[in-house]
Legacy VTK file of the C-alpha trace (Angstrom):
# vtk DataFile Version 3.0
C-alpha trace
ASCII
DATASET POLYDATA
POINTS 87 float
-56.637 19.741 -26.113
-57.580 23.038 -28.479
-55.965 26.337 -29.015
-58.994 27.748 -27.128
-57.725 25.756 -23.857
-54.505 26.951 -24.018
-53.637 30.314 -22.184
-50.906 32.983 -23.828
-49.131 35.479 -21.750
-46.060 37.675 -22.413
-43.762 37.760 -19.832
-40.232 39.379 -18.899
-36.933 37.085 -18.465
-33.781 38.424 -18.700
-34.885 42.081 -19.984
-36.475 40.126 -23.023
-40.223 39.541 -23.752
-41.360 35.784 -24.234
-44.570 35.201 -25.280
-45.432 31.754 -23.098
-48.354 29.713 -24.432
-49.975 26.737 -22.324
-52.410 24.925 -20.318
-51.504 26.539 -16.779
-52.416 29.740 -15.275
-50.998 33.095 -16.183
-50.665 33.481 -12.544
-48.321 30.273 -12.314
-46.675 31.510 -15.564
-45.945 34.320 -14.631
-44.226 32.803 -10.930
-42.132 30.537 -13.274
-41.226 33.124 -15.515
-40.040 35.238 -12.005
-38.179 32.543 -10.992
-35.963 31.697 -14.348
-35.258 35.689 -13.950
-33.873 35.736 -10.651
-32.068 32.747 -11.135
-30.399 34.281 -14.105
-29.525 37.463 -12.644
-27.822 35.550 -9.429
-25.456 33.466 -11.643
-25.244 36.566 -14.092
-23.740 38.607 -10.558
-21.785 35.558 -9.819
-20.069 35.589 -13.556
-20.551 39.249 -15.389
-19.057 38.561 -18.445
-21.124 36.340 -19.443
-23.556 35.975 -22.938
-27.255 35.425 -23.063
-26.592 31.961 -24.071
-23.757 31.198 -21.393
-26.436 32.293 -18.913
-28.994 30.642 -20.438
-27.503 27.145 -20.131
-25.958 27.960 -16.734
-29.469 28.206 -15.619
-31.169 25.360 -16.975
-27.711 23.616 -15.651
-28.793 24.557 -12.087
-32.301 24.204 -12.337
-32.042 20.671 -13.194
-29.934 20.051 -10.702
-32.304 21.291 -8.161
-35.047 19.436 -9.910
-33.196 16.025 -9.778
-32.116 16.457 -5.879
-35.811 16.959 -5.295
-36.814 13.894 -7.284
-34.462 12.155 -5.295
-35.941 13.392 -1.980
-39.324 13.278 -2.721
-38.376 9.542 -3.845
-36.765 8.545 -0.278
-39.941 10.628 1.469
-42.348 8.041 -0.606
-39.929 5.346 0.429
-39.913 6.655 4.126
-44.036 6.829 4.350
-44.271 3.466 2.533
-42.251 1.727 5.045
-43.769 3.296 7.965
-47.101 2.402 6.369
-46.205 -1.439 5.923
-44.801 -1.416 9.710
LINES 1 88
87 0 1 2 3 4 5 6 7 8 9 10 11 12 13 14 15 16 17 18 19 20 21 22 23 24 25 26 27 28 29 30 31 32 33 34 35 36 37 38 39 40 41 42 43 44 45 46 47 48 49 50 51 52 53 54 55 56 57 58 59 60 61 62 63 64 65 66 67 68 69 70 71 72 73 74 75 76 77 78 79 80 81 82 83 84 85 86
């Protein structure tokens, strides 16, 4: 992979600009970048006194979370379809 195949976009998070370089499209860069914002401000309206960082962490916190309860039903799903499949 070159520099020339990567893509580089600025984008908003937390009334800060990030400037995002990759492989994927702006458009799905910029839904990402949407996402990490409004997850941000919900726990940020949850707990106002907290710092960029606190928030920061919080976040990825959560959104790992989510990620690994996924993983684990998009596991059983395989699981599921597998053993419907061998039936």
């Amino acid at each position: 992979m070159t520099q020339d195949d990567k893509t580089r976009i600025t984008v908003d998070i937390h009334n800060k600009a990030y400037t995002i370089v990759g492989t994927e499209p702006a458009h799905h860069v910029r839904l990402v970048a949407s996402l990490v914002d409004q997850k941000i401000r919900e726990i940020q309206e949850m707990n106002p006194n907290l710092d960029t960082t606190k928030l920061a962490v919080l976040t990825a916190v959560n959104t790992m979370n989510d990620y690994m309860k996924l993983k684990e039903d998009y596991a059983k799903l395989l699981g599921s379809i597998k053993k419907k499949e061998d039936n």
